[in-house]
N, C-alpha and C positions, 0 to 999 in steps of 0.2 A: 504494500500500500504506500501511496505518497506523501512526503511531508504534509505536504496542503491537505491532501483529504484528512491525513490523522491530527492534523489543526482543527478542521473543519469539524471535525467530529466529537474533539475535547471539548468546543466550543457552543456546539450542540448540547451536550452531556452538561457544561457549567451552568444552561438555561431551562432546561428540562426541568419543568415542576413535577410532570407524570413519575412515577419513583418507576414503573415497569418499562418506559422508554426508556430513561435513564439506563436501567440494566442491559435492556436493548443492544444501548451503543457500546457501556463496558464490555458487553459480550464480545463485541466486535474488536475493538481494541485488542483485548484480552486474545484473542487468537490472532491476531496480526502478529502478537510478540511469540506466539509461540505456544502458548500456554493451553493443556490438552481439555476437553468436556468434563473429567473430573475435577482438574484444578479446579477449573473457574465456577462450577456447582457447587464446590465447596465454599467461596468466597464468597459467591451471589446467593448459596442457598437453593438454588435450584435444581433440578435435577438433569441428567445427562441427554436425554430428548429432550428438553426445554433450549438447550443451549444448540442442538443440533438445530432447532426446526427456526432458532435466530438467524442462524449461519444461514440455512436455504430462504430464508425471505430476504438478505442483504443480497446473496448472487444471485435471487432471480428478478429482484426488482430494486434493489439499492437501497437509500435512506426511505425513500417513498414508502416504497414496500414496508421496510424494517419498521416504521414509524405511522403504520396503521393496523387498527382496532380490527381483527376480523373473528372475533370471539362471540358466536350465539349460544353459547350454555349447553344446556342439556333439554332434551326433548320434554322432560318433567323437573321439577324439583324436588329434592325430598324433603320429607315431611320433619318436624324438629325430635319426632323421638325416632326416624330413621337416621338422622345424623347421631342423636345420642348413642345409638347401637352400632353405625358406625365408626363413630370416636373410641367407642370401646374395645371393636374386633381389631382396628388398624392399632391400639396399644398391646397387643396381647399377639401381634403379628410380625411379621420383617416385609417391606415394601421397598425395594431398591427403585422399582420401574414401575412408573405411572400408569402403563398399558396393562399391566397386571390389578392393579387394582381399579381401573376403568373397568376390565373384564368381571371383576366381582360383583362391582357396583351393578352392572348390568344384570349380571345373574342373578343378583339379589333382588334387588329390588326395581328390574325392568326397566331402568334412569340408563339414559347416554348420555356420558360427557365425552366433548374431548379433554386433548391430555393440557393446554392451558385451561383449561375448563376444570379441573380435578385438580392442577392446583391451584386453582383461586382457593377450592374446596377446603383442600387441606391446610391450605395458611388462614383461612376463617375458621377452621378447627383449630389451631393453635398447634399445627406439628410445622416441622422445620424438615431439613436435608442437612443431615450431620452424621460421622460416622460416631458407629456403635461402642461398646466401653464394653471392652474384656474384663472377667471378671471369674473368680477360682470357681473351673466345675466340680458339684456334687459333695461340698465341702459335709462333712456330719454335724452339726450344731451341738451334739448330744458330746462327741468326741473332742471337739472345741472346750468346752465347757469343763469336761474329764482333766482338758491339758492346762488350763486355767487354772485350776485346781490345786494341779501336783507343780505348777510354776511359784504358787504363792505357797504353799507347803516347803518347796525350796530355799527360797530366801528367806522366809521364817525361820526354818530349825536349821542352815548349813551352819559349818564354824564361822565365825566371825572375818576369820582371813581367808576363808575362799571366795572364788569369785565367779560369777556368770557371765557369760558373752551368745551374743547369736551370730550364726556364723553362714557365710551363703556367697558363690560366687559371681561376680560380674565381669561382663566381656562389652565395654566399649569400643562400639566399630570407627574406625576411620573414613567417616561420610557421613556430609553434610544433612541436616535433620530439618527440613522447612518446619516451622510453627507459627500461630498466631502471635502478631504485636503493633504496636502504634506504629503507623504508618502516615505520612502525610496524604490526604486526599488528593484520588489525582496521580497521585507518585505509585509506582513499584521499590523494594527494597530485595536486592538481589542475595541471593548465600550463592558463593561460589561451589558448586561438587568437585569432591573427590574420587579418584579413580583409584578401583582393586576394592577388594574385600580387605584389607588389613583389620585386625584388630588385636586388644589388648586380653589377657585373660588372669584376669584377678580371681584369688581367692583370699575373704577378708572374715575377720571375726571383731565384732564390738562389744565393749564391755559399757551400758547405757550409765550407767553409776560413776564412772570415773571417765567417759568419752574417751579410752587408751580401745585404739583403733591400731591392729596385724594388719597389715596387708603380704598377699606372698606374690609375686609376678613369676609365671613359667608360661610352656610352650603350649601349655592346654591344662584345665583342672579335672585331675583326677588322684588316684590313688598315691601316689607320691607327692605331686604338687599338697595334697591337705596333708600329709605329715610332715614335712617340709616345715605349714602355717605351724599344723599343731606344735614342734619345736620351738620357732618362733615365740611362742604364744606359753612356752615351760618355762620359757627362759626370761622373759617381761615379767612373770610371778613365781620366780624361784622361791618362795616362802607359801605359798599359798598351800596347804596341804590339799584342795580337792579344786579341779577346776571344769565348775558343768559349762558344755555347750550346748545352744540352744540349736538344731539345723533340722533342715526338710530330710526329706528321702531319696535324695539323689543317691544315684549306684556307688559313686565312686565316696562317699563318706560311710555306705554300709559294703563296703568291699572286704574280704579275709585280711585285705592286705592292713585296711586301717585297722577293722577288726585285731589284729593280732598284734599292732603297736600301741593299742590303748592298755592290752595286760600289764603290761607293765608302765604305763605312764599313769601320769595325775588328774590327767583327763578323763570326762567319762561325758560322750556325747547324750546327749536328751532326743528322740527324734520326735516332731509337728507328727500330728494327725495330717493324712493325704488331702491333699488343695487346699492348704491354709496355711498361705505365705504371709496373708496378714500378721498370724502369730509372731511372724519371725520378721524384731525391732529393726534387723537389718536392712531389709527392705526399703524405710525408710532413707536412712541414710544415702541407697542405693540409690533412690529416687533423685533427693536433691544433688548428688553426683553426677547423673544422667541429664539432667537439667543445666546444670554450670557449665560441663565440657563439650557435651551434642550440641546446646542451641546459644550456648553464649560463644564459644568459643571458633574462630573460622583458621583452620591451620593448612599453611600450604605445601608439609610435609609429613611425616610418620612421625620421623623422629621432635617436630615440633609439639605431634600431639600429644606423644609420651608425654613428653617433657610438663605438657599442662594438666596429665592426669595425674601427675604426683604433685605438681604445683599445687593443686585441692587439696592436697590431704594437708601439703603443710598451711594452707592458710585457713583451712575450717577445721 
């Protein structure tokens, strides 16, 4: 596209009181620079047919086109306690694609929309276009509750000079992390990508009482790399007579190999009930780590990024 017309068009977009023109033309914009039907659904909220069917009214008729109303609704309306039954089936459901739940609509209750038509719908419902939030499967509540239990039975009766840690590994990759943030209207704010898979692989253990944070760095975490820590982590509390770890159920922490190094050491691992990484304090920590050096940090080497994942430890 030409300077002049992407003038014309910012220019357009500055005056636009319609907020759905508006969009219209950022759409436009937005894939001039490149920017794919998911990105820009993510930003504008809309869905990935809504941004296609912008795109074919710009090449088959231009701003004209792009910048008229050609929305008759649906052959019926529904009724307000058929929204209210549909408000409740589309929560209780996964909808990626418009034409999917136009098909519903249809079948259900005999109503044609089209697909700008279905989301007017849905934004008068009060649903959005946002990706979904993972979240631990099939955790037991019953078995949570068990480990609660025996966590605070712990730090109640242990001796006085032992000490607790949770302990869990992280592998920050070497590539750039897009997220939401203030942006000037108008403006893009670019993150440069990285090229390769590289990354880092940590295994750490935190002690929340005294914030004395192990970390061990190897080629991958497994059965040597965690006795490796767990020395580490002898030798930081050479007085402690007992020291529980708190860690999920990964293989390589219930391996023969650790197995057979905790007989004789002071450690004695604790393991989480299965899908409940919540329990485990480390996670935390893990989180605001993943935050500081993925999306704050833009490095234009490996070894720069090393360099700023230990930079973290020493300045938090």
């Amino acid at each position: 596209m030409s300077n002049s017309r992407i003038k014309k068009l910012k220019e357009l977009h500055r005056r636009e009181s319609n907020r759905k023109f508006a969009d219209r033309i950022k759409t436009i914009l937005l894939l001039d620079k490149g920017w794919n039907y998911t990105r820009i659904s993510e930003i504008l909220l809309l869905d990935d047919q809504t941004i296609k069917n912008y795109e074919n009214k710009y090449l088959e008729g231009g701003l004209d086109r792009l910048l008229t109303f050609d929305y008759k609704g649906g052959t019926t309306k529904l009724t307000g306690e058929q929204e209210k039954e549909l408000k409740d089936h589309i929560k209780k459901s996964y909808y990626n694609d418009s034409k999917r739940l136009i098909d519903y609509v249809k079948e259900k209750y005999g109503v044609v929309f089209s697909e700008s038509g279905i989301v007017d719908l849905l934004h008068r419902l009060n649903f959005v276009y946002k990706l979904t939030k993972v979240i631990p499967s099939n955790p037991d509540p019953n078995e949570q509750l068990k480990h609660l239990k025996k966590y605070e039975r712990l730090k109640n009766f242990k001796h006085e000079d032992s000490v607790i840690m949770f302990m869990d590994g992280a592998h920050p990759e070497f590539n750039s992390k897009p997220t939401y943030c203030r942006i000037e209207k108008g403006k893009d704010k670019e993150v440069k990508a990285n090229t390769g898979r590289k990354r880092i692989n940590l295994n750490g253990a935190v002690n929340i009482e005294s914030l004395d944070l192990v970390i061990h760095e190897d080629s991958c975490v497994n059965a040597d790399s965690t006795i490796e820590l767990l020395k580490k982590i002898e030798v930081l509390y050479l007085l402690a007579p007992a020291i529980y770890i708190i860690a999920d159920n990964a293989g390589y922490y219930r391996s023969k190999k650790v197995q057979e190094y905790l007989k004789n050491s002071r450690v004695k691992i604790v393991f989480l009930p299965p899908y409940c990484p919540n329990l485990n304090l480390i996670e935390r920590l893990w989180k605001f780590f993943r935050k500081k050096i993925l999306y704050d940090c833009c490095c234009r080497t490996f070894d720069e990024f090393r360099k700023n994942n230990y930079g973290f430890f020493q300045r938090y």
